[in-house]
C-alpha positions in Angstrom: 0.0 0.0 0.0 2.9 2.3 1.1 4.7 1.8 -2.2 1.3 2.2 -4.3 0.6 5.6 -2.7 4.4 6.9 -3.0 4.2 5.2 -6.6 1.0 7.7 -7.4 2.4 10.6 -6.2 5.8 10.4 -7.8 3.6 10.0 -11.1 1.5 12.9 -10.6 4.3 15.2 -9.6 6.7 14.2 -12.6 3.9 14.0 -14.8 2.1 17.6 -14.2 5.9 19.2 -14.2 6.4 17.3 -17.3 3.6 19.7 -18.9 4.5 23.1 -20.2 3.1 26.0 -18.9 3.1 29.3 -21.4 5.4 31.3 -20.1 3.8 34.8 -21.7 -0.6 34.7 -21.5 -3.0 37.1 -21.5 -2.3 40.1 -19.1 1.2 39.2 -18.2 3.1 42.5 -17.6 6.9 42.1 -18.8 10.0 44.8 -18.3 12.9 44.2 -20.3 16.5 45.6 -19.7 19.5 45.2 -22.3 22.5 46.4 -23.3 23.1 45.8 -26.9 25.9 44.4 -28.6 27.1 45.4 -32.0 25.4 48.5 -34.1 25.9 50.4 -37.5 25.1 53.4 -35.2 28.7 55.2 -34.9 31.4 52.6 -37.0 34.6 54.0 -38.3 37.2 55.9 -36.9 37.0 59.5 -35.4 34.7 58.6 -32.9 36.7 58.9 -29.6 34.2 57.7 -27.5 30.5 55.2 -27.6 28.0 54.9 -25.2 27.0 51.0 -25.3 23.3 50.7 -26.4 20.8 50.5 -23.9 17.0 49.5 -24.1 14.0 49.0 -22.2 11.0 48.0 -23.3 7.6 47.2 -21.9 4.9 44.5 -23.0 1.2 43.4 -21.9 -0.1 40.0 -23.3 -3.2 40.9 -25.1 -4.3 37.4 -26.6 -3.6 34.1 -26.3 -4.8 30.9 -28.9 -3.7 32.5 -31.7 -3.4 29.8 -33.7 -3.0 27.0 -30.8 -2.3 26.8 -27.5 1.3 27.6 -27.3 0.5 30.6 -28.9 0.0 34.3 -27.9 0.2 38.1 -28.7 1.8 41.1 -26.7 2.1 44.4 -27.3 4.1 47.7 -25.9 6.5 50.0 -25.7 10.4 50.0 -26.5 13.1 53.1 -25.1 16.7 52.8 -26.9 19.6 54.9 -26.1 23.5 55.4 -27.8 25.8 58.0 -28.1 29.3 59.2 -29.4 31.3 61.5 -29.7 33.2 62.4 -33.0 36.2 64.5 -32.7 38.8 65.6 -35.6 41.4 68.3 -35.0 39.8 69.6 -31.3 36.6 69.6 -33.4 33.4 67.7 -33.7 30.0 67.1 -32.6 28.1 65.1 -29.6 25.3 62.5 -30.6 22.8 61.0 -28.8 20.3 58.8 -30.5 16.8 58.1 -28.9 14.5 55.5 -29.8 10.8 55.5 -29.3 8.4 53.2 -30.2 5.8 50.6 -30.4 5.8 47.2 -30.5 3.9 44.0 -31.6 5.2 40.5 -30.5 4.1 37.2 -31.4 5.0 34.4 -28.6 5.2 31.1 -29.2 6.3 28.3 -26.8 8.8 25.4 -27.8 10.4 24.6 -24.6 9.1 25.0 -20.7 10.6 28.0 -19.4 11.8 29.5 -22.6 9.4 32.3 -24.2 10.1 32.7 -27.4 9.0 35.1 -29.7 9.3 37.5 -33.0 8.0 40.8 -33.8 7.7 44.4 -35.4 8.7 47.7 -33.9 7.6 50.9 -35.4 8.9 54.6 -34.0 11.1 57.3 -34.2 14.8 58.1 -34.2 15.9 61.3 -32.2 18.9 61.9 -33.1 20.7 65.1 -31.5 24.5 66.3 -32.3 26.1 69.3 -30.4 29.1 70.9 -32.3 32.2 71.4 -30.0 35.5 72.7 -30.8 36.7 75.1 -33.6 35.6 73.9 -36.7 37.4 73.9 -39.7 37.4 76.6 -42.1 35.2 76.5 -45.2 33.6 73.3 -43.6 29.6 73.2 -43.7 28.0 69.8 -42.2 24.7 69.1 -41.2 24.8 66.4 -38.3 21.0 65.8 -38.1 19.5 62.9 -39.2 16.3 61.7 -37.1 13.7 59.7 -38.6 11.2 56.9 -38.9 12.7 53.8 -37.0 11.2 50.1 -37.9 12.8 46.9 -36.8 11.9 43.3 -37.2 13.6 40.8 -34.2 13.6 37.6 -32.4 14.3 36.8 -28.6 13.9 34.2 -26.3 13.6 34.9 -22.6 14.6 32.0 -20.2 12.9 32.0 -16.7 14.6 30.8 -13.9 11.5 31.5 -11.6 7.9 32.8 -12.0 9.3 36.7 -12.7 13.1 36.7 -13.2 14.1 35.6 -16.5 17.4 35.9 -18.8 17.3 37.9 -22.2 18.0 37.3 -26.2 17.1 39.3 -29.1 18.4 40.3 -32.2 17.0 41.8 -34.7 17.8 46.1 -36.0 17.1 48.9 -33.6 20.0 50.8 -31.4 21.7 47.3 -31.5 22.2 44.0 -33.4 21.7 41.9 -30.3 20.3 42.4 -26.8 21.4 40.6 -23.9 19.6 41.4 -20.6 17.0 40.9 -18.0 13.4 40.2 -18.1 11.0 41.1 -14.7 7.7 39.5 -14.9 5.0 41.9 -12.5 
């Protein structure tokens, strides 16, 4: 009898942890953090100094059974930041560039405890520059170049409990890839 009963239990417990649980539904609330990693945003030489890419975004599950049960759609908001400074001769300019904009992502479940997921972004590129220095006689540059900002990625967050989860995308915004944090509320 003992054995039966410790038999059943062990087969419940493996069995109902066996089952995947979607790790992004309907109403979930998720903050992302990344610093990004490689960017066509200030390459070549002259620039003296980079700010790393940084990027935040925010995302609410708005509907799940897309087109199954692993499935499910979130949508938000998304905050990028770089800068550099370019400097030739004790002259240049400052940058900054700020991204702002919306995003729709499509989830889709392939292992327990990994969410991942692909989507869109749509906003706007602020980009500032602050001329420093002497500048060069007879030279006349525009440094401003803001503008529409799209992006397609991918990204896979991997939970290591309920609300803490590691971070993975790649796709075209202020960076080539994101690696950072993901907090569940």
């Amino acid at each position: 009898m003992k054995k039966n009963l410790i038999s059943v239990i062990l087969f419940i417990s493996l069995t109902t942890g066996a089952i995947a649980q979607n790790t992004f539904v309907k109403g979930d609330k998720i903050l992302n953090l990344g610093i990004g990693l490689g960017s066509v945003l200030y390459s070549g030489g002259s620039y003296t100094s980079k700010t790393p890419p940084l990027s935040a975004s925010f995302e609410i599950g708005v509907k799940d059974k897309l087109f199954d049960d692993k499935s499910s759609l979130g949508i938000g908001g998304y905050l990028g930041y770089t800068g550099a400074k370019w400097e030739y001769d004790n002259w240049g300019y400052k940058y900054s560039n700020i991204i702002l904009g919306v995003r729709g992502v499509l989830h889709y479940q392939l292992v327990d405890k990994l969410d991942t997921y692909t989507g869109l972004l749509l906003g706007y590129n602020i980009v500032t520059a602050k001329e420093f220095g002497t500048a060069i006689y007879g030279y006349n540059y525009s440094a401003s170049s803001s503008g529409l900002a799209y992006s397609w990625f991918v990204g896979g967050r991997y939970y290591f409990s309920d609300k803490f989860a590691g971070m993975l995308e790649l796709g075209y915004g202020i960076s080539y890839l994101n690696l950072g944090v993901a907090l569940k509320f």
